[in-house]
C-alpha positions, 0 to 999 in steps of 0.5 A: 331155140329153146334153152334146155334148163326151161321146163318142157311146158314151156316149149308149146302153148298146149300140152300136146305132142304129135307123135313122131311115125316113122314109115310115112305118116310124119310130114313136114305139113303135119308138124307146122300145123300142130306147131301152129296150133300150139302144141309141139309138131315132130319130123320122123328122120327114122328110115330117111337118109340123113339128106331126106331128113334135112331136106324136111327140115327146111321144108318145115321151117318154111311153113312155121316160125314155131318150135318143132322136133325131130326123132332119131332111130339109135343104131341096133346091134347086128346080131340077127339069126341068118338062119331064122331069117331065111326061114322066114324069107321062105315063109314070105315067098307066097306073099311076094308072088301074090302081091307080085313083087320082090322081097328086100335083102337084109343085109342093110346097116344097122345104124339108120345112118345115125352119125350122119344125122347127128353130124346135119344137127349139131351144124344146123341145130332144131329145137327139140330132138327126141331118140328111139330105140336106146340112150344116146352117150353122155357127149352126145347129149352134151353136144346138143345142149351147148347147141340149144337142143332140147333132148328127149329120150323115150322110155319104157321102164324105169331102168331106161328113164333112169338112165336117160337121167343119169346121161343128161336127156332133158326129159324123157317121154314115157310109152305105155304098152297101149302106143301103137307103132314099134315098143321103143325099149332100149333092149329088145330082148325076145324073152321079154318083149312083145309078148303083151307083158309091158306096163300101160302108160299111167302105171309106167308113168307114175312109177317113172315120175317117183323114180327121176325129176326130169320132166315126162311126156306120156305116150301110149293110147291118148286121144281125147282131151279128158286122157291128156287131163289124166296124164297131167293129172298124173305128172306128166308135163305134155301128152304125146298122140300118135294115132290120134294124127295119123288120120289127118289129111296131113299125115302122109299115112296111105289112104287104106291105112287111115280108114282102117283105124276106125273099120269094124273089120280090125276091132283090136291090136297086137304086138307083133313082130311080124312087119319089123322083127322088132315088136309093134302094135299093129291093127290085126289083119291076115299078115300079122294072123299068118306070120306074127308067130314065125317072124324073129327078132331081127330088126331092122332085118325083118323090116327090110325084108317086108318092105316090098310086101307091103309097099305093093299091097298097098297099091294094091290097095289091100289093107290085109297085107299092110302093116297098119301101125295103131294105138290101142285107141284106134276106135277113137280116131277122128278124121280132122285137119290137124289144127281142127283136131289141135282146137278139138283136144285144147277144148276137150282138155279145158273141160276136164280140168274144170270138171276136176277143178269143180270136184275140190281141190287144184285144177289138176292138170293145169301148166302151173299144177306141175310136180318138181319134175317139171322145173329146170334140169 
């Protein structure tokens, strides 16, 4: 187990991150093999029961001795508009009967059954988890330092960053606008988000890392080498890539989904709410055209409404009816296995550094060329 007062560049041989996807896409063979090849592998435990996610946890640690994480939802408010919901229902009612299924019910908890992961954490520690959706209380996070558990809070503001700080997290990871998947704000505020007006990763990042001295892991848009340069170059101490792994034969990502990353027929995203009530960057297919404008903000509501849909279309193989979570990167996605991908971004990276190095001055980007806020916390 990692101490938490070491710095986050010394958890990995590589500073790379595989993205934690909810929905799919993150497996146990996915992680051990991004762990293996020596960047830091994550588990989704979002959606899961708190006994699927211990289960993948076993399952991970039978496959590497190296370290790994695991990304807990925080619990959201239940404050979802009943009547907006079943307008939206309505709305769904011809997507459920073409796809010849059933739309979900939304009176689910909001919680992700967040005590009950914790509880299977705190008696059965892992190296590294990371939190999505809020902060978790300072015991919380308290609790998982005297346990060895290195903490991670993702962050889209500097407000939330500083208040990661100020809790105790070990180091936040900074989402840029451009990541693919859902916004992770701490609050989500219909006035404000997903309207595209978030900050992109290298603004977001700079402002964040003069603001706190925890250490930052970037997200949002990376999937060559010379992006990871750039954010280290920035003061990052890692690179986190989603999409990037999402097409590796690792990912458990439908097959529909994964061709539709680099597929000329959705050349771009958006934000929507479409899939989840909660903003997300998804490729735009018919789905999010018809009904991104009416969806409300009601997660995790919306999600569980949809889930039936889009479940069935993808049986259906019908990519136009799924909800194709990607990065603003997407066009750069490369079907690799994930320690092929791991040895091809490695390689990429060391060739921007020594270019930058070449051009006078420190090899930017290098481990040891790290600002203040990557030592100890």
């Amino acid at each position: 187990m990692p101490s938490a007062s070491i710095p986050f560049s010394d958890l990995t041989e590589h500073p790379i991150v595989q993205a934690p996807m909810a929905g799919g896409p993150s497996t146990p063979e996915l992680a051990a093999n991004v762990s293996e090849a020596g960047g830091l592998g994550f588990l989704a435990a979002g959606y899961k029961t708190p006994e699927a996610m211990y289960e993948e946890i076993k399952q991970l640690r039978g496959q590497t001795q190296r370290l790994f994480g695991v990304n807990l939802f925080m619990p959201q408010p239940d404050n979802a508009d009943s009547g907006a919901l079943e307008r939206y229902r309505a709305q769904l009612a011809d997507e459920a009967a073409w796809f010849e299924t059933e739309l979900g019910e939304t009176d689910h908890a909001t919680d992700d059954a967040y005590e009950a992961k914790l509880a299977i954490l705190f008696d059965d520690p892992v190296p590294v988890v990371s939190f999505t959706f809020g902060c978790p209380t300072q015991p919380v996070l308290e609790r998982f330092t005297k346990r060895g558990t290195y903490t991670v809070v993702t962050v889209t503001s500097v407000n939330e960053a500083q208040t990661a700080e100020f809790l105790g997290a070990d180091a936040v990871c900074v989402q840029g606008v451009e990541a693919g998947g859902h916004q992770s704000t701490h609050r989500d505020d219909p006035q404000a988000d997903g309207t595209g007006s978030g900050l992109g990763l290298l603004s977001l990042l700079v402002q964040v890392k003069e603001a706190v001295r925890l250490p930052v892991v970037a997200a949002g848009g990376l999937m060559r080498g010379k992006q990871i340069a750039a954010v280290l170059a920035a003061g990052a101490s890692a690179a986190q890539l989603g999409t990037a792994f999402l097409v590796c034969p690792e990912s458990g990502a439908d097959v529909m989904h994964k061709q539709a990353m680099t597929n000329p027929l959705f050349a771009r995203t958006e934000l929507t709410r479409a899939f989840t009530g909660r903003p997300g960057r998804a490729l735009v297919n018919r789905f999010l055209r018809e009904h991104g404008p009416y969806a409300p903000a009601a997660y995790p509501q919306v999600h569980h409404l949809t889930a039936g849909v889009r479940k069935a279309a993808a049986r259906a193989k019908d990519p136009q009816g799924m909800a194709l979570w990607a990065g603003q990167g997407h066009r750069l996605a490369r079907d690799l296995p994930a320690a092929q991908l791991m040895d091809v971004l490695v390689t990429e990276l060391a060739m921007a550094r020594e270019w930058l190095a070449k051009q006078g001055g420190p090899a930017l980007g290098s481990p040891r060329a790290a600002g203040p806020g990557d030592g100890p916390v």
